[in-house]
C-alpha positions in Angstrom: 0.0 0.0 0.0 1.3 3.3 -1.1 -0.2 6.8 0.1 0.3 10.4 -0.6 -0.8 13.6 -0.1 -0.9 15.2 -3.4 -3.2 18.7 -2.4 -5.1 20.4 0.1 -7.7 22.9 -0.3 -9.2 25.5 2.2 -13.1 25.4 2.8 -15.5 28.4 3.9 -18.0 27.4 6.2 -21.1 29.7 7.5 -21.4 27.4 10.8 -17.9 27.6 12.0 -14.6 29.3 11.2 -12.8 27.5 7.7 -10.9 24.6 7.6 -8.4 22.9 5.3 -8.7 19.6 3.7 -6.5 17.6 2.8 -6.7 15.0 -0.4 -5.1 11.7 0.3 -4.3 9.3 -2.6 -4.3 5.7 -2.3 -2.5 3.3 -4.0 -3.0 -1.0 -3.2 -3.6 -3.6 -5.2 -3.3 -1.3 -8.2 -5.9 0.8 -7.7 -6.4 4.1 -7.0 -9.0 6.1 -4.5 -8.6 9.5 -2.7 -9.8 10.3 1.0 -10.2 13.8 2.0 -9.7 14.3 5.9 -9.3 17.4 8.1 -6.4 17.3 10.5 -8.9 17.1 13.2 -9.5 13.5 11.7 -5.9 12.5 11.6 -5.5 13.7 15.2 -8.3 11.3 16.2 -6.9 8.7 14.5 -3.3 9.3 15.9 -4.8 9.1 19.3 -6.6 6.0 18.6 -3.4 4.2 17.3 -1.2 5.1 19.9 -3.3 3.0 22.4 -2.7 -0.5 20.3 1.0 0.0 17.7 4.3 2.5 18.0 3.4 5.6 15.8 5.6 8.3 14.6 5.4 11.9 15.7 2.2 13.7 13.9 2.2 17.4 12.8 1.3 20.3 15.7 -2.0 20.9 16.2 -1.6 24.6 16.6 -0.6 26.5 13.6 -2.0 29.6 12.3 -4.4 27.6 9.0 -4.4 30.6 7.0 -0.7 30.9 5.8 0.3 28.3 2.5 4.0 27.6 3.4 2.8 26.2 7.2 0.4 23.7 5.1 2.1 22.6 2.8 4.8 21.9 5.6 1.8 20.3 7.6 0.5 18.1 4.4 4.2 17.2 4.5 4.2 16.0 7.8 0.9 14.0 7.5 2.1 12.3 4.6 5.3 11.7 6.1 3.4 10.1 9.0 1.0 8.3 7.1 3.9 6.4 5.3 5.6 5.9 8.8 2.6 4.2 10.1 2.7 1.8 6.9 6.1 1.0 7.0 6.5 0.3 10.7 3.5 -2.2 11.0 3.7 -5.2 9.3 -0.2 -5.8 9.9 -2.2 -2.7 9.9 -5.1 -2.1 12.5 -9.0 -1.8 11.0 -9.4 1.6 11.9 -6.1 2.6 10.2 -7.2 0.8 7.3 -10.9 2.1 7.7 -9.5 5.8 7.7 -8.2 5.0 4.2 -11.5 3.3 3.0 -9.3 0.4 2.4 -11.4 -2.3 2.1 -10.3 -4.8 4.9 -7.2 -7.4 3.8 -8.5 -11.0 4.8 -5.4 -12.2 7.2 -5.6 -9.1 9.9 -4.8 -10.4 13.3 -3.5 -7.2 15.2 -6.7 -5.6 13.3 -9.7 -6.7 15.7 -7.6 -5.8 19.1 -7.4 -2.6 18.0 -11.2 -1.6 17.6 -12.9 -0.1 14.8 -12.6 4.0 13.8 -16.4 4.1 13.7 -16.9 2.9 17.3 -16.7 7.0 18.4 -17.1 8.7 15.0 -20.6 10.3 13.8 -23.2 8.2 11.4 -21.9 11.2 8.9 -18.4 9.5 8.5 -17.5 7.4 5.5 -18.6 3.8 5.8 -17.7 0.9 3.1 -21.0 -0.5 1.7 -21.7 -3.3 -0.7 -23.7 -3.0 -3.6 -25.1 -5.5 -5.6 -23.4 -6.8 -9.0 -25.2 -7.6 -11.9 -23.8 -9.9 -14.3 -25.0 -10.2 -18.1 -24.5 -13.4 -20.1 -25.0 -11.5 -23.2 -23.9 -8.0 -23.8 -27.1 -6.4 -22.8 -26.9 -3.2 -25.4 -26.6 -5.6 -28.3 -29.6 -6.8 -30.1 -30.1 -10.8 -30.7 -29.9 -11.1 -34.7 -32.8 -12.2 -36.4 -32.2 -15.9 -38.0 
């Protein structure tokens, strides 16, 4: 699994002061997915981890969100530490995994004694569903020919 953290973007908001997002692209299995978080969601899920694996240092909390070089050295950091949590677990817990909408790996021990991100987070968070799948036979947009 390879992630990155390509671009971040600011967003107004009438209900409370702005806040920056921040675009995370996900690489496993040869495919491709992005994940936008808020730091406030990375700092939950730093807090989470450090109760069940080792985790690197995360970005300050406290920086002033309105000046571009103290992002983009803040989407550095995350990044950084996003890759550090990969690299230094061999098995990743479920609510690391379920941070990055990865779809859970079948052979997670570690992965259940951790708990699960959505145990504390709001119905409003991203959840994996499963849809249905249809399968056709016959291409279904091609007409039979008349014999």
């Amino acid at each position: 699994m390879e992630v990155y953290i390509p671009s971040f973007r600011y967003e107004e908001s009438d209900l409370e002061r702005g806040y920056t997002v921040f675009k995370i692209e996900v690489l496993m299995n040869g495919r491709k997915h992005f994940v936008e978080k808020r730091y406030s969601e990375f700092h939950a899920l730093h807090k989470k981890l450090k109760k069940c694996i080792k985790t690197p240092e995360i970005p300050s909390k406290h920086v002033r969100n309105w000046v571009p070089k103290v992002l983009e050295q803040r989407r550095q950091g995350l990044e950084t530490y996003l890759q550090a949590v990969i690299l230094e677990n061999e098995e990743l817990p479920k609510l690391f995994l379920d941070f990055l909408n990865v779809r859970h790996l079948p052979s997670l021990p570690k992965a259940e004694s951790c708990g699960s991100f959505d145990e504390t987070e709001s119905e409003e968070s991203s959840k994996l569903s499963h849809q249905p799948v249809l399968l056709f036979l016959r291409d279904p947009f091609v007409l039979p020919t008349a014999s």
